[in-house]
VEXKOL-826051 format. One record per residue: x, y, z of N, C-alpha, C in turn. Coordinates in steps of 0.001 Angstrom, whole numbers, plus 500000, padded with zeros to 6 digits. Example, Ala and Ser with C-alpha at 12.3 -4.5 7.8 and 13.67 -1.06 7.14 Angstrom:
<sites>
513190494310507800512300495500507800513200496700507800
512850497750507080513670498940507140512900500030507870
</sites>
This chain:
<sites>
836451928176117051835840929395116547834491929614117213
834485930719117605832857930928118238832079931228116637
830562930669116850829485930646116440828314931224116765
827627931644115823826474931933115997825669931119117034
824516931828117912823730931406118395822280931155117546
820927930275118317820123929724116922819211930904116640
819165932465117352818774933007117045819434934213115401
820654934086115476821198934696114518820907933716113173
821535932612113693821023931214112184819375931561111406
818368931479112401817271932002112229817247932886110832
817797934087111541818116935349110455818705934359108621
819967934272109336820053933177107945818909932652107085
818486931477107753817542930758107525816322931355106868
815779932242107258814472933369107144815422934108105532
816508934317104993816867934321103958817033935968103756
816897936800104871817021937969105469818156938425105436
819491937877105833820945937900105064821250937706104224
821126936380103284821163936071102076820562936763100878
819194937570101667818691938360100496819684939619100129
819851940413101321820861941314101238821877941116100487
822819940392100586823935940165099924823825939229099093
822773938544098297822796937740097083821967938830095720
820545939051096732819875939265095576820295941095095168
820512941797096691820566942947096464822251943643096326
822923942343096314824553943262095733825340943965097264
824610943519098315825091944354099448827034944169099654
827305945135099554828472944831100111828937946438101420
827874946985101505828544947692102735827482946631103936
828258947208105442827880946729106621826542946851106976
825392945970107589824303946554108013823998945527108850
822655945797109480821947945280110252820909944716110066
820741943333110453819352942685110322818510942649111638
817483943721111679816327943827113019815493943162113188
815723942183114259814329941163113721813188941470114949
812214942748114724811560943602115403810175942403116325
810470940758115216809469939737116307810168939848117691
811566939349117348812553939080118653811745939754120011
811804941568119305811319942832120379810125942294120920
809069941789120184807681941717120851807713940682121501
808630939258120888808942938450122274809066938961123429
810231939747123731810525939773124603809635940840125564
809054941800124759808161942303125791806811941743126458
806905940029125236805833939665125929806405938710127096
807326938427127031808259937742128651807969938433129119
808678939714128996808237940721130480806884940878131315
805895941066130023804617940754130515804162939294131513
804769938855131076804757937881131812804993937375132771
806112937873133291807183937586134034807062938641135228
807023940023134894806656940914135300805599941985134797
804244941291135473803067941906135019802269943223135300
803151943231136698802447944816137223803929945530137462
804670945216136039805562946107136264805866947190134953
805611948396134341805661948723133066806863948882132479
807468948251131397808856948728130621808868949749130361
809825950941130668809916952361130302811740952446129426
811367951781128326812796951372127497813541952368127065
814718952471127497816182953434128187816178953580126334
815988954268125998815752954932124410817787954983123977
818488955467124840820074955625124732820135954403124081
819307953281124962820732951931124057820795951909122853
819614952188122287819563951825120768817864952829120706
818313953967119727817153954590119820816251954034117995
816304953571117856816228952599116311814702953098116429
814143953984115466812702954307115424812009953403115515
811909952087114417810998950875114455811122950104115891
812115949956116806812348949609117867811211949961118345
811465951879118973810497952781119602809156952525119348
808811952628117892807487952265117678807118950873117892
807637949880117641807374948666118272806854948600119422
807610948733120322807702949044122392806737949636122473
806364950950121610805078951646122089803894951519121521
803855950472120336802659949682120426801885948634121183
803136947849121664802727946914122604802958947440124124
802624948771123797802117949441125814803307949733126605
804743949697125997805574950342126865805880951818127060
806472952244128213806960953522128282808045953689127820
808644954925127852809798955417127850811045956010128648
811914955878128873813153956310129761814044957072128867
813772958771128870814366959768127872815496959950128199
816494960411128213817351961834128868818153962684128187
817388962984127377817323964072126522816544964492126067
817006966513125555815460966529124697815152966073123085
816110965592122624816438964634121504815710963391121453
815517962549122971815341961139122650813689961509123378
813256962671124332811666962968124171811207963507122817
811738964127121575811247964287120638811315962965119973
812158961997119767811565960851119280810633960464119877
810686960149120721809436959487121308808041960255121182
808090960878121304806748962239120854806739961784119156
807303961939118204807440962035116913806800960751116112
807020959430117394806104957773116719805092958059117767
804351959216118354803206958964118907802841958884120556
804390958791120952804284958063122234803797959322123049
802469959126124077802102960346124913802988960956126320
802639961886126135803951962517127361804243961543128802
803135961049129327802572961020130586803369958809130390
803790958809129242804415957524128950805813958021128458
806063959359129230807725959352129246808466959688130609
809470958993131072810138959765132344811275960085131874
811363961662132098812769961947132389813757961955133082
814528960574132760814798960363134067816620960491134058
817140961835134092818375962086133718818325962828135064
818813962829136415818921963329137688819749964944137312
820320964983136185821258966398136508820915966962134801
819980967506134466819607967927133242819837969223133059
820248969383131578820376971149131106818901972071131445
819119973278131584818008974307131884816956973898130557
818047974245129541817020974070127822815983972606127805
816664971666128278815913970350128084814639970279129155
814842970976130236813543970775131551812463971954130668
813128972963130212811963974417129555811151973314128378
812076972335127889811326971719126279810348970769126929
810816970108128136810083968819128890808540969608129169
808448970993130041807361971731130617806473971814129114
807124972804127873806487972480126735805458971278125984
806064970556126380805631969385126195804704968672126271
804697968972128067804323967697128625805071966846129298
805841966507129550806635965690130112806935966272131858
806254965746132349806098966296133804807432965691134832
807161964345134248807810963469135468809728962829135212
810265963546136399811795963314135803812292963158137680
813673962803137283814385962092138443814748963657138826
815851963218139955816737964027140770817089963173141666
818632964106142302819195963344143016820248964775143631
820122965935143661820462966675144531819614968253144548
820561968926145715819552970028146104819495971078144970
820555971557144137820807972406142962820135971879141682
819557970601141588817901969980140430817003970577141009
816897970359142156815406970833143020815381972244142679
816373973169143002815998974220143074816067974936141670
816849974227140648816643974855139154815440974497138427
814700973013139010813586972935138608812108973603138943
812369973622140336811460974927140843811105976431140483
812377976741140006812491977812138991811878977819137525
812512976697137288811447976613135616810436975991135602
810392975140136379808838974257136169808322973475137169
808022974597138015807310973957139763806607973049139521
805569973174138230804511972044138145805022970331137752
806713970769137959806564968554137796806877967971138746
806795966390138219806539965842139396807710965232139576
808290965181140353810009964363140968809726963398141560
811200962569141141811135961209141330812450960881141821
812761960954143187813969960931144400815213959357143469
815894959532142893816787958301142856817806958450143860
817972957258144192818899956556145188819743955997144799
821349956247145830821911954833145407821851953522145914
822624952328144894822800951257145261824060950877145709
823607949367146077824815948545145740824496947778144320
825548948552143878825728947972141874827025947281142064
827927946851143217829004946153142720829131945048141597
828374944704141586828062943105141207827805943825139648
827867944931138834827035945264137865828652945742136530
828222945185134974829548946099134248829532947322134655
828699948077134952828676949416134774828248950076136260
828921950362137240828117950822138602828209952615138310
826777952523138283825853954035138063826451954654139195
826187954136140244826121955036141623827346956240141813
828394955282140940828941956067140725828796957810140682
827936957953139506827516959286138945826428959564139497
825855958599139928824294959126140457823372958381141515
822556959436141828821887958755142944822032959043144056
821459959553145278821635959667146034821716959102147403
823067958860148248823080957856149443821957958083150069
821435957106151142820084956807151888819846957895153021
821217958042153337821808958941154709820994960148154361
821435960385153047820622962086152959819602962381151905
818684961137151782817365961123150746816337962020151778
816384962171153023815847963053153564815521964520153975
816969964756153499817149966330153621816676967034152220
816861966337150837816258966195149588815102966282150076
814083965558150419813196965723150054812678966801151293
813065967169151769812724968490152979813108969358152410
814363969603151359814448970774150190812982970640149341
812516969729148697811602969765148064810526970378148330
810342969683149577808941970025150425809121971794150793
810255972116150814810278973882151585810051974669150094
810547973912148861810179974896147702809312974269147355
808375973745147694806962973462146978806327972566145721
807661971752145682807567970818144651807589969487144846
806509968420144176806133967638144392806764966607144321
807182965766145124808164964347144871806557963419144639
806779962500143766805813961598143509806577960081143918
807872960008143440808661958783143591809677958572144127
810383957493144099811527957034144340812341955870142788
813027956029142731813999955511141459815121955206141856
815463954018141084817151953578141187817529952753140763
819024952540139797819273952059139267820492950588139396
820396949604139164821296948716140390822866948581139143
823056949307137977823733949079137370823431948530135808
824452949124135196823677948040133642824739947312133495
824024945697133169824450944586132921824976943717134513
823492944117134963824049943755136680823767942077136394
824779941542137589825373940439137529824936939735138783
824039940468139603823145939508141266822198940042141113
821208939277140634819508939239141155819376940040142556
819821939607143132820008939850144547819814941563145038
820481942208143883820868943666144018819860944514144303
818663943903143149817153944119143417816755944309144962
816897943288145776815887942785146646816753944048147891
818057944498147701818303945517148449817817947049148211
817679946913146597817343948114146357815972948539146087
814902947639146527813599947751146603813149947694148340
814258947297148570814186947616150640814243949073151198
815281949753150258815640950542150615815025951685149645
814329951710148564813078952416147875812165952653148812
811731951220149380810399951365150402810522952173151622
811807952332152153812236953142153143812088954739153269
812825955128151113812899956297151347811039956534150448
810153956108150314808721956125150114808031956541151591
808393955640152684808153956173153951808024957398154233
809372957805154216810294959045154683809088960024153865
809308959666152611808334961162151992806812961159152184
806161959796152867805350959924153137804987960810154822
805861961049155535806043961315156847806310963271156567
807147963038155600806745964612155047805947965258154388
804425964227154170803175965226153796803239965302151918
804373964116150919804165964062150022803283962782149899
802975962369148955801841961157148647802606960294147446
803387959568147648804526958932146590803238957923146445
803553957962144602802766956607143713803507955871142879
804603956167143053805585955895141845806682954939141995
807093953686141809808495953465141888809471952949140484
810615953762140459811191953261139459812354952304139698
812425950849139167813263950278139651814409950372138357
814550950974137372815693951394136494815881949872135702
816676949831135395817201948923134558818219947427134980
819304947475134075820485946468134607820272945158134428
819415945185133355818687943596132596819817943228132054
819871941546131791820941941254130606820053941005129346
821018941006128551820056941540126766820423939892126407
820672939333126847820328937447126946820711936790128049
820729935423127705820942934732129134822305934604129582
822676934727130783824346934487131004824401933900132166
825589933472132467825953933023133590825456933956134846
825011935041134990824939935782135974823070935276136783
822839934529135526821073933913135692820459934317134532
819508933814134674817975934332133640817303935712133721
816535936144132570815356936970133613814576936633134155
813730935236133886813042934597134991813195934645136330
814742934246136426815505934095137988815626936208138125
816074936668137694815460938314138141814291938597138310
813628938238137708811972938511137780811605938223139247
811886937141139331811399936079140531811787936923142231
812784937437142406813621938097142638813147939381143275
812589940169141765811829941109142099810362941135142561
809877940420141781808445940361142694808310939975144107
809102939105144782809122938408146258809184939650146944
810365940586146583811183941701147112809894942892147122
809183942858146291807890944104146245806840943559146924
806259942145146756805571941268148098805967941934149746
807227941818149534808049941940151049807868943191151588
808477944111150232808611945534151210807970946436150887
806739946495149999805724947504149405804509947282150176
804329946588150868803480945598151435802070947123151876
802828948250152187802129949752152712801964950613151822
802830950537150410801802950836149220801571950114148219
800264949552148627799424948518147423798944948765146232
798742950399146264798514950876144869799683951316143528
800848951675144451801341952383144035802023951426142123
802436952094141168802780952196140044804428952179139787
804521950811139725805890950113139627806084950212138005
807551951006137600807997951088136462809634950485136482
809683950414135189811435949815135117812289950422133755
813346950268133652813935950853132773814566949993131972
814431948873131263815479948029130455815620948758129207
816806948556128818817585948901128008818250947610126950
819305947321127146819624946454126444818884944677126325
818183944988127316817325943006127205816034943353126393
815849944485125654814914944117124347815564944169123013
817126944796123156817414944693121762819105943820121498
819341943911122188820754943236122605820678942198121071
819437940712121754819371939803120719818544940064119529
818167941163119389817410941134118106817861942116116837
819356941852116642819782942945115829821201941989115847
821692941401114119822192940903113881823117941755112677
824728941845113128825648942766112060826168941833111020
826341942311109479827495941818108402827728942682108464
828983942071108254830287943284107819831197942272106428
831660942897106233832489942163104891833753942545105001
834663941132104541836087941734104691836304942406102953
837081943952103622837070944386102390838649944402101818
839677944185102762841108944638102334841778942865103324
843188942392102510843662941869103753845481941733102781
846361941699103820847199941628103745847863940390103599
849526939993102596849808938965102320850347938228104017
850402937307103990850248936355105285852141936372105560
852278936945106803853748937592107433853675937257108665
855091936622109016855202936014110475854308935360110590
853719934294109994852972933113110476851465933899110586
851245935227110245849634935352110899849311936355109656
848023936218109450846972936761108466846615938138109232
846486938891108446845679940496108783844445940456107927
843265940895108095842076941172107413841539942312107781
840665943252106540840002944359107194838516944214106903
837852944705108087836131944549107624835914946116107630
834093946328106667834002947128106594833235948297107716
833516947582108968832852948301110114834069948310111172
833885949136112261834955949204113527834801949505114723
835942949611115480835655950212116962834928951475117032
835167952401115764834589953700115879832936953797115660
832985952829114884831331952279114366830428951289115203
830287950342114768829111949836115436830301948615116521
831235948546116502832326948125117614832553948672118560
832267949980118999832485950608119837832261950047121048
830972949021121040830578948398122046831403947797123092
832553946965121981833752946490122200834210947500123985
834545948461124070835022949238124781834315949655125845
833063950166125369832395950516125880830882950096126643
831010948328126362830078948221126912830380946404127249
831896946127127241832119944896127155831730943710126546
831415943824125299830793943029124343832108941777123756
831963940751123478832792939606123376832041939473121568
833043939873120370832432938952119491831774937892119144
831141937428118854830509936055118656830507936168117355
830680935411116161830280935731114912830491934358113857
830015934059112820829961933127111718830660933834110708
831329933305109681832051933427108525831326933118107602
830587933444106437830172933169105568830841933250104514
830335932668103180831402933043102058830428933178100328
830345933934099586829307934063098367829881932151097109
829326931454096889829856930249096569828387929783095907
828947929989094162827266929472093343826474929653093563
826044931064093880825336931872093925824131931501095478
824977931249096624824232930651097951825684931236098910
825469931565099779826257932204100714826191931097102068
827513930006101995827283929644102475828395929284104018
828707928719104895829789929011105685831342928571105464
831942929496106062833184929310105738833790927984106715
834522926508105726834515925875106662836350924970106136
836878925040107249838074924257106872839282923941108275
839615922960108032840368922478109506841721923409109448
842295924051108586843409924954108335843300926022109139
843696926187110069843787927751110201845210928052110628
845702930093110693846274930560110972846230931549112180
846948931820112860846464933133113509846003934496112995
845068934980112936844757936191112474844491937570113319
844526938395112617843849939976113295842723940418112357
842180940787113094840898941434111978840621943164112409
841082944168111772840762945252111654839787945947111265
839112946850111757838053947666111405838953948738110376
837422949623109629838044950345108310838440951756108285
838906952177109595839326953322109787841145953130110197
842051954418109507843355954356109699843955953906111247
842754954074112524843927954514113576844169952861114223
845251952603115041845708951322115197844982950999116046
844249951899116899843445950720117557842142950358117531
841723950284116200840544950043115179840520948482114922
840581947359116121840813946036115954839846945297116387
839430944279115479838170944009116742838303942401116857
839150941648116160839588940241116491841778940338116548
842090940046117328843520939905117588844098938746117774
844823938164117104846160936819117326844686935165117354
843522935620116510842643934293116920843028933201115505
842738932043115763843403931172115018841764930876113866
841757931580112699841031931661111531841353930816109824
840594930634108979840703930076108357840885930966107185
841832930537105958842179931637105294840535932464104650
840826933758104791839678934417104623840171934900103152
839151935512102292838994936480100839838454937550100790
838844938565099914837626939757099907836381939356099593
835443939671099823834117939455099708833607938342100764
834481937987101398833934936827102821833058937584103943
831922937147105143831325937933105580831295937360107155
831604938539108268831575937926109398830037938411109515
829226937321110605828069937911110679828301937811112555
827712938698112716828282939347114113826949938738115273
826531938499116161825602938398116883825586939289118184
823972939296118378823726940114120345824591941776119225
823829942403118714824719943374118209823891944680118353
822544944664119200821414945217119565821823946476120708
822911946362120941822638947298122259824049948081122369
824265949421122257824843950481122535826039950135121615
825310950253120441826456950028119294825960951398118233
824990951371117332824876952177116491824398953534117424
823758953544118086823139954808119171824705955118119653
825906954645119708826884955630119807828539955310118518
827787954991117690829099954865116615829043956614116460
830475956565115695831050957784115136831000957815113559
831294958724113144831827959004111572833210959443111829
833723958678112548835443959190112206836083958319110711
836514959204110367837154959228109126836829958448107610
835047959415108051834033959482107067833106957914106740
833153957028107967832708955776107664831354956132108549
830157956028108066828856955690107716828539954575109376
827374954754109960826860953436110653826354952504109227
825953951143109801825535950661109066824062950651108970
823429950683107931822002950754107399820997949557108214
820276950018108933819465948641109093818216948617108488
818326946797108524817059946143107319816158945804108239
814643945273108432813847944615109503813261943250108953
813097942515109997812343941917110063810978941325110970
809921941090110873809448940861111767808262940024111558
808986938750112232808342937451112005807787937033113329
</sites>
């Protein structure tokens, strides 16, 4: 059976779960935020990468206390929407500490950005340039490029970014309508899997920084995007990324010494600091050798991740026992399925795993449950995200 890691136990331990479901009767799904985790980790970054600013991808998890967290301890923001710049405006955060950095944006969202304040946003073809010139000559653009994201779950380049071949003719559109490129941006993938990816795509930043310097713009800006892991994995550390990146900005920035290095993580501030219960609420009599159980969360809910962002359960069994909630433990098991609480069949989020007989009121506690789970659950067929609780120790 997979287990908790010692950061979820923690949660336990700190009595942060147990309070929920002993003292306060919880029996729907929620979340335990443990908002220290966040300031850890932005103080790694600080650390690790000191002249580099976090501008945190607000999509993964736009969790207000998150936001306000991050932007107490001096980070920026990475919007792309005019939804996730009004949060960020709404806990305080100042314009000039937001990039918009969505390369192909609606007319309505660039008119709300000019409103604003919010000057500085990506692009990545000639029909941005010229709709932004139209509404709001006065911002400042920030050229993204593509990579090589092979190595990454998710390769951006896909959708965005523009090849190297023609970051030049871009910015000679720019330069003929009168609008200011300040940067270069790019993203190597989220949940990239080679350090390495960096050190090409900060070669080739510095290249197209050149280029716009040769056309009479004055670039101060680089965004190196995101593609952090939200813990440690086989793919390396962030240390070993860090390391990585700084050599790579040593190497090839070497001609702008001033310039204002930003980044975009997303899931490596909240990934580990947001721990799910769910409770089994329904289960079926035990047929063909295997157990069915239903919890009260799903693929449509805070599982979605499942699908959409390659997430592997990890989770502990707990059980309510004399009034202490304590783990579910026994050498018996069966094969089981575990279903989420919506009708459609493929609402599953454990299949054919060999479990120990479970009860209503038993509790999986879920781990790493921080990142692109509640920022895109549904209400299909009227089920609720789950409520989150904080902590911050």
């Amino acid at each position: 059976m997979l287990t908790i890691s010692n950061v979820a136990k923690d949660h336990v331990k700190q009595s942060a779960i147990p309070k929920r479901i002993l003292e306060s009767g919880q029996e729907e799904p929620f979340f335990i935020a443990d908002l220290g985790e966040v300031k850890s980790l932005l103080e790694q970054w600080h650390k690790e990468l000191p002249s580099i600013t976090p501008f945190y991808a607000v999509k993964c998890n736009p969790d207000p206390m998150v936001v306000s967290t991050l932007a107490q301890g001096g980070a920026g923001f990475d919007c792309a929407s005019k939804a996730e710049i009004e949060l960020a405006l709404s806990l305080g955060v100042p314009p000039h500490s937001i990039i918009f950095a969505n390369p192909c944006k609606p007319e309505t969202h660039i008119r709300f950005a000019k409103e604003v304040g919010v000057t500085r946003m990506t692009f990545d073809n000639s029909a941005e340039i010229s709709k932004i010139a139209h509404i709001f000559p006065e911002a400042e653009l920030v050229l993204r490029i593509a990579t090589d994201d092979s190595m990454s779950s998710y390769q951006l380049s896909n959708k965005y970014g523009v090849p190297l071949e023609y970051a030049k003719g871009l910015l000679e559109t720019a330069r003929d309508l009168k609008i200011n490129v300040i940067g270069v941006a790019f993203h190597v993938g989220s949940g990239c899997g080679d350090a390495n990816a960096y050190h090409g795509a900060i070669r080739d930043a510095a290249t197209v920084l050149a280029m716009a310097t040769e056309l009479g713009f004055s670039p101060s800006l680089l965004d190196i995007g995101g593609g952090f892991n939200g813990h440690n994995s086989k793919s390396g550390t962030f240390s070993q990324f860090a390391k990585v990146i700084r050599d790579s900005i040593t190497l090839y920035l070497q001609d702008f010494p001033g310039i204002e290095i930003i980044s975009e993580p997303g899931r490596y501030f909240v990934t580990s600091a947001f721990t799910l219960a769910t409770r089994v609420c329904s289960k079926r009599d035990i047929r063909s050798n295997k157990a069915m159980y239903y919890i009260n969360d799903g693929i449509y809910g805070s599982f979605n991740c499942m699908y959409f962002d390659h997430y592997t359960p990890v989770y502990e069994l707990l059980r309510v026992s004399n009034n202490a909630l304590v783990p579910v433990a026994s050498r018996d098991t069966i094969p089981s399925c575990v279903w989420g609480p919506t009708c459609d069949v493929v609402d599953i989020i454990l299949e054919d795993i060999p479990l120990p007989e479970l009860f209503i009121g038993d509790w999986f506690i879920f781990e790493n449950m921080g990142a692109y789970t509640n920022s895109s659950s549904t209400r299909f067929n009227g089920f609720s995200s789950p409520t989150v609780y904080y902590i911050n120790e």
